[in-house]
C-alpha positions as CSV (number, residue, x, y, z in Angstrom):
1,X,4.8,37.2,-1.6
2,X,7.6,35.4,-3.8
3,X,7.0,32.5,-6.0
4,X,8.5,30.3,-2.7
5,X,6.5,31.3,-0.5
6,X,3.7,30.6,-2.3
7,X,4.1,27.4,-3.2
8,X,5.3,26.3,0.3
9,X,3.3,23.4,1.9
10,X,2.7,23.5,5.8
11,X,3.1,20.5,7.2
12,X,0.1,19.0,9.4
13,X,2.6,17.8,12.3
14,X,4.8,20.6,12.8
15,X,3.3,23.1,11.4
16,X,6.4,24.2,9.1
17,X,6.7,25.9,6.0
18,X,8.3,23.9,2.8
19,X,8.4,24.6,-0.6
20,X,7.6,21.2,-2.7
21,X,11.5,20.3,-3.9
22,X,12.4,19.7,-0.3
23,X,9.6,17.6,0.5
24,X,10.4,15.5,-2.8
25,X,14.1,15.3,-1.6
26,X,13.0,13.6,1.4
27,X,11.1,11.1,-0.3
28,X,7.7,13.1,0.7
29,X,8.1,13.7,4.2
30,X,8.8,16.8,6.1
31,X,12.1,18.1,6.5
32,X,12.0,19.4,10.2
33,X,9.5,16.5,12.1
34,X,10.0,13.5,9.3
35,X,5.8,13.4,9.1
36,X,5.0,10.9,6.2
37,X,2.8,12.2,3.1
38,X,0.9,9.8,0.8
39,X,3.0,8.8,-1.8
40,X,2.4,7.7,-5.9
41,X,3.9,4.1,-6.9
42,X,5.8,5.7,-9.1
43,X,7.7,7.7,-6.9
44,X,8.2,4.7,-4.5
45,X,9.3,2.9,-7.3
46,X,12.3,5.4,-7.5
47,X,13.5,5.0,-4.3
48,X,12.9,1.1,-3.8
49,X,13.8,-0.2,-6.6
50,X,17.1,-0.4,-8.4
51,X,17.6,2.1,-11.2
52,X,15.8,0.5,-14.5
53,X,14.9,-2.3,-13.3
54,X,11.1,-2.4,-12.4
55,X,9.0,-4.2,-15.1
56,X,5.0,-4.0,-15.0
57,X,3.0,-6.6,-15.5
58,X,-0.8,-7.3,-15.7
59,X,-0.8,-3.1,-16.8
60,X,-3.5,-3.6,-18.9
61,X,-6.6,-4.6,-16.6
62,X,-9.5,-1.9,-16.5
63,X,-12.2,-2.5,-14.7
64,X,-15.6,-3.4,-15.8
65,X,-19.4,-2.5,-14.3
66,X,-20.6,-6.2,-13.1
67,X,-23.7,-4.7,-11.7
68,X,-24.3,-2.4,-14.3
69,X,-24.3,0.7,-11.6
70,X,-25.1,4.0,-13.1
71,X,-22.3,6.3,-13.9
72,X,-19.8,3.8,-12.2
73,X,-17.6,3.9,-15.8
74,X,-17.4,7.8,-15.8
75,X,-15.6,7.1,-12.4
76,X,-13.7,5.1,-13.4
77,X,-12.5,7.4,-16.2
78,X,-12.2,10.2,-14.1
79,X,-10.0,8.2,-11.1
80,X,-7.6,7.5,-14.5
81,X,-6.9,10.6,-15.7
82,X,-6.4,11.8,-11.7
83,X,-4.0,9.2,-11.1
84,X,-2.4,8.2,-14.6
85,X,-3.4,4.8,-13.4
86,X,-5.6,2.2,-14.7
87,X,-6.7,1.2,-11.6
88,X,-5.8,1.3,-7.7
89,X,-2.4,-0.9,-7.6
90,X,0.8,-1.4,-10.0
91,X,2.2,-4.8,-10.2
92,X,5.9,-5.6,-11.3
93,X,9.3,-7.5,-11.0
94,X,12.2,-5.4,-10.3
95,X,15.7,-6.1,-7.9
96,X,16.8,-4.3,-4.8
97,X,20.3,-4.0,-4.3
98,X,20.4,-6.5,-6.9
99,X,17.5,-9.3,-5.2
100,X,14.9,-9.9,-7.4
101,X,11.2,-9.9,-6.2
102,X,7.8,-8.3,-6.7
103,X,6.7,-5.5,-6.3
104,X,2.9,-4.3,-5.5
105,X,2.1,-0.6,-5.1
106,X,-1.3,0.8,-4.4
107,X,-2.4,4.0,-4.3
108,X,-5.1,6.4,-2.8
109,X,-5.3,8.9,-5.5
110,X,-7.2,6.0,-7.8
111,X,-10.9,5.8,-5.9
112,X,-9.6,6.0,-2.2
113,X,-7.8,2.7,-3.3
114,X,-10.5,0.6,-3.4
115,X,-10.2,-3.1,-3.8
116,X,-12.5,-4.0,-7.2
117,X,-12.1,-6.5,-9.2
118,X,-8.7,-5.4,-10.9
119,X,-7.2,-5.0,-7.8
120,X,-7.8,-8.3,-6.2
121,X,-7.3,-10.0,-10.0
122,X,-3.4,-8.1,-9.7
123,X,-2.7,-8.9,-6.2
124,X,-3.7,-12.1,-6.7
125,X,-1.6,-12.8,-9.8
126,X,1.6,-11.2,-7.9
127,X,1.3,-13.1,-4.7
128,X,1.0,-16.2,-7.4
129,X,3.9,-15.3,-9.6
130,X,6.2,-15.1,-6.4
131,X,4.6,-18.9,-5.6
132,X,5.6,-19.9,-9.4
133,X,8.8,-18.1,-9.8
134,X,10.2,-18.6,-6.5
135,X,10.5,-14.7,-5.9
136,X,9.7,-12.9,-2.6
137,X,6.7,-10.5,-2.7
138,X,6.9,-7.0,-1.5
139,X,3.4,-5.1,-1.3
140,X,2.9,-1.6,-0.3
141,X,-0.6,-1.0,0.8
142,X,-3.7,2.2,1.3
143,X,-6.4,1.4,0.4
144,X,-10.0,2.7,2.1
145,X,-11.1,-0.9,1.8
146,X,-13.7,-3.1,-0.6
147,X,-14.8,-1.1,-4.0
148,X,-18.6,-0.8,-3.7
149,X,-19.4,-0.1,-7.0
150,X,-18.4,-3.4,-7.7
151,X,-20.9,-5.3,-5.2
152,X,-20.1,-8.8,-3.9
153,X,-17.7,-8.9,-6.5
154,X,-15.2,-6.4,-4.4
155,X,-16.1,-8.4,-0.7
156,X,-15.1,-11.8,-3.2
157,X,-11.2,-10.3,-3.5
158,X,-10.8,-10.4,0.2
159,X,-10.9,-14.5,0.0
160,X,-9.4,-14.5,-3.7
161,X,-6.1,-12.6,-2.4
162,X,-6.1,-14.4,1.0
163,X,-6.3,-17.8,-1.1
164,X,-2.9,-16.1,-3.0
165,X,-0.8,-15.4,-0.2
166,X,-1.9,-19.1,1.0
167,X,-0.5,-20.9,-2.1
168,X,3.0,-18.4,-1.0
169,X,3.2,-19.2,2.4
170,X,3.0,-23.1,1.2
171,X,5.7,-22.9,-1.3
172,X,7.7,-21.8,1.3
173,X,8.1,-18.0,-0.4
174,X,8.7,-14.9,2.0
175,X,5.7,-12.0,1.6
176,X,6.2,-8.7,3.0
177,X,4.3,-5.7,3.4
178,X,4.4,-2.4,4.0
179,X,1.5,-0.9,5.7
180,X,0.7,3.1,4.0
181,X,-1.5,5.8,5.4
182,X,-4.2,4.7,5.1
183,X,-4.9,1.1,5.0
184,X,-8.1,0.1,6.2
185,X,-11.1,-2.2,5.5
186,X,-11.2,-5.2,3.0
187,X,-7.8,-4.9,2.7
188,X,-6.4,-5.0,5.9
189,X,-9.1,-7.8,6.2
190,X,-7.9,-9.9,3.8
191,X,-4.2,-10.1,2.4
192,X,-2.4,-7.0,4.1
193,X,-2.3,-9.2,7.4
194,X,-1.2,-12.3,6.2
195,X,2.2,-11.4,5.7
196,X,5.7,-13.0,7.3
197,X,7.0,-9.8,8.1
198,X,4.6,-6.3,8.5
199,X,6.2,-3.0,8.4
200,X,4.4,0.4,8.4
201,X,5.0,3.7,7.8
202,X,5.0,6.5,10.7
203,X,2.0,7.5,11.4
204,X,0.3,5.1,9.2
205,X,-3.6,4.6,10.1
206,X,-4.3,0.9,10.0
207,X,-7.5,-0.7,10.9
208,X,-10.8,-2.1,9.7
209,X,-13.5,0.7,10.5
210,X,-12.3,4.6,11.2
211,X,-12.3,5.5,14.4
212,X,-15.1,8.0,13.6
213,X,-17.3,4.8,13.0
214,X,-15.8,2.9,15.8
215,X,-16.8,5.6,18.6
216,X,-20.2,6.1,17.3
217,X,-20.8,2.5,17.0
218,X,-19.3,1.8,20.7
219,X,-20.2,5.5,22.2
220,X,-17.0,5.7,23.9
221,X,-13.8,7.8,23.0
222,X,-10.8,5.9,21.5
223,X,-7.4,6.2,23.1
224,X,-5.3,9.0,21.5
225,X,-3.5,7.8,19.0
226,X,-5.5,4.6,17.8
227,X,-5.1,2.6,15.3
228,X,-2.2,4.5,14.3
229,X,0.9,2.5,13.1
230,X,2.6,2.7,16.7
231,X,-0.4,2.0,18.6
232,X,-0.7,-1.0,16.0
233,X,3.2,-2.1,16.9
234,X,2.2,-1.9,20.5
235,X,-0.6,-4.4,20.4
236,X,1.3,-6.6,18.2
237,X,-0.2,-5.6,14.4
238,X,2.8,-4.3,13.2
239,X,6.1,-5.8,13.3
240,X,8.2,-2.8,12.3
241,X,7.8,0.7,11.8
242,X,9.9,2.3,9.1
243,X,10.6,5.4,7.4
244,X,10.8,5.5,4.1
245,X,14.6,6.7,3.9
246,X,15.1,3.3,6.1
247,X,13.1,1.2,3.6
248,X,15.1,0.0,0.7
249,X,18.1,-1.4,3.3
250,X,15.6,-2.5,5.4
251,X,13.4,-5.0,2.9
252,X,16.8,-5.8,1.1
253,X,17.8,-7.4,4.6
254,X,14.7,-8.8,5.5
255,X,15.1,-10.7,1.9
256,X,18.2,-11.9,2.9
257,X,17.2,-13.2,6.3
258,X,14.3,-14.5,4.9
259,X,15.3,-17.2,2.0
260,X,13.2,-18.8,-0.2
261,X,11.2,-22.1,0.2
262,X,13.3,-22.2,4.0
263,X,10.2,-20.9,6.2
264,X,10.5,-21.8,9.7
């Protein structure tokens, strides 16, 4: 077997065989059926923002262990050094196409990209910035909902970043956000819906419980295909679905149509 051919990925739509490079070329997703893989900030970063001009802020929050759970700051540690993050979102200005905004990017590599105290602290701060400074807000969300370790003080972000995006919509400043695989409980509960415009990705599972939970709480089998970013469009959840190589034009339009401190 060549080096190629060992290192090819199958893809979990279309079953086809790609090497690594040519999934990266197409920002993650498969050559042959377009099926979306989870994705680092960083990466998105590259192909959202304009060359250079992304600057972090808030980069060095870590989170504490406000009910003193056992071994919760090994795990912490350990989601670190797994995803060269300090915890489950980055948070930055930057332009696209020359617009500047911010930019919020979680992922699911840091702790299934639970929303702890960090999280809601950085959300919170970005959705606030854009209020003060008069810049749109783009956030790309997956998350697999509240952070437990962290108690009441995780279920407290949902109302802290909800009370965020409030203070946006009232100055009148346009929030956008981009729905990723997955993007489920406290986040899609709190801040992730309360957007003026909500894309998603293909494929994107959106929802509050898995559908695992869901059918064993109800005893009935969901509908193929639910909560799924298209089922999600259907029933009016989603606003747009878009892939990723549509993105960048896309969100640079939706700035423009979308001027600041002119909401309806």
């Amino acid at each position: 077997m060549s080096d190629s051919q060992a290192k090819a990925v199958p893809c979990p739509s279309c079953g086809g065989l790609y090497d690594e490079a040519a999934i990266a070329a197409a920002l993650r997703t498969c050559p042959s059926c377009g099926y979306h893989y989870r994705m680092e900030p960083v990466d998105r970063i590259a192909y959202i923002a304009d060359q250079g001009s992304f600057k972090e802020f808030s980069a060095n929050l870590r989170s504490l262990n406000p009910i003193d759970l056992s071994g919760y700051e090994e795990k912490i540690t350990e989601a670190e050094a797994k995803a060269q993050m300090k915890d489950a979102i980055i948070t930055g200005t930057c332009t696209i196409e020359g617009k500047p905004l911010v930019l919020g990017l979680m992922s699911f590599n840091f702790m299934g990209g639970s929303m702890g105290s960090v999280v809601g602290e950085k959300v919170s701060r970005a959705l606030l910035k854009g209020a003060e400074e008069k810049l749109p807000v783009i956030i790309y969300t997956t998350s697999g909902g509240a952070r437990m370790q962290e108690g009441i003080f995780s279920l407290m972000q949902m109302a802290k970043t909800a009370s965020a995006a409030a203070e946006l919509d009232k100055e009148g400043i346009p929030f956008f956000v981009v729905l990723c695989d997955p993007t489920t409980g406290g986040v899609t509960a709190s801040f992730a819906m309360l957007a003026d415009i909500t894309l998603a990705e293909p494929g994107a599972l959106i929802g509050f419980a898995g559908p695992r939970v869901i059918e064993g709480t109800i005893r009935q089998t969901l509908p193929e295909g639910f909560q799924r970013a298209e089922f999600q469009q259907e029933k009016g959840f989603v606003d747009i679905i878009s892939p990723r190589k549509e993105q960048r034009m896309l969100l640079s339009r939706l700035i423009d149509f979308h001027p600041t401190g002119n909401k309806g």
